[in-house]
C-alpha positions in Angstrom: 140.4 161.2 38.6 140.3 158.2 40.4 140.1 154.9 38.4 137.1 154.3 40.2 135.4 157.2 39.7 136.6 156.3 35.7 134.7 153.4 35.8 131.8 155.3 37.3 131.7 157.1 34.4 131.9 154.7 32.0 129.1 152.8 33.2 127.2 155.5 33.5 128.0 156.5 30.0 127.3 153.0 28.9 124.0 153.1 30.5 123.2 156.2 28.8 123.6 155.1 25.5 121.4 151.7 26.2 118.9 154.0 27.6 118.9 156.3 24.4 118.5 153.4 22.0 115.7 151.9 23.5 113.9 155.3 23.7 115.0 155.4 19.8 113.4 151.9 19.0 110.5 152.7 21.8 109.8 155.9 19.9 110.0 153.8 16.3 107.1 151.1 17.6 104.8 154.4 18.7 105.0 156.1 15.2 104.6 152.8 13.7 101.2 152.2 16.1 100.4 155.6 15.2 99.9 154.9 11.6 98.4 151.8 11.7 95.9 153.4 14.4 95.0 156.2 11.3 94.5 153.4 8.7 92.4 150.9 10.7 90.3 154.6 11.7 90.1 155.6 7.9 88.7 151.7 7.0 86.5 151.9 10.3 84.7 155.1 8.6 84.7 153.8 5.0 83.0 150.3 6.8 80.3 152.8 9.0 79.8 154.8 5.6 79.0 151.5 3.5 76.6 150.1 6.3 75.0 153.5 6.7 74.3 153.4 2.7 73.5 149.5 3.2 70.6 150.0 5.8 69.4 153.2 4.0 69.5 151.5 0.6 67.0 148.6 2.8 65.2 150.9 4.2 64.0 152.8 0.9 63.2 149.5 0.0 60.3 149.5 2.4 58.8 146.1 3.9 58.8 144.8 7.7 63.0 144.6 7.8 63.3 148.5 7.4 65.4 149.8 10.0 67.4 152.9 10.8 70.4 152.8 13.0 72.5 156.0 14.1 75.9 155.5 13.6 77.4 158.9 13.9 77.4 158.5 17.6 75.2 161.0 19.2 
């Protein structure tokens, strides 16, 4: 083996293992987003829940302001 074909490898080796790490830390950041995606969805249904029971709650009260909204999307 040539000692340029040495260094060949090396760098290619070296920009192998750059290339793996910031798959590693790209692949962290996604799982991270991932969960915080769930949560915020989870406290977006408990929010649509409480203003579902909110305008129902208004509503059985009766009066002018009674409204009904449909929040479950279709």
């Amino acid at each position: 083996m040539t000692d340029e074909t040495a260094a060949l490898i090396l760098a290619l080796a070296t920009e192998n293992a750059e290339l793996r790490a910031a798959l590693a830390e790209a692949q962290e950041l996604l799982v991270e987003t991932a969960v915080d995606a769930g949560e915020m969805h989870a406290r977006v249904e408990e929010l649509q829940a409480e203003l579902t029971k909110m305008l129902v709650e208004r509503s059985c009260n009766g009066g002018k302001n009674a409204v009904w909204i449909n929040l479950t999307g279709s």
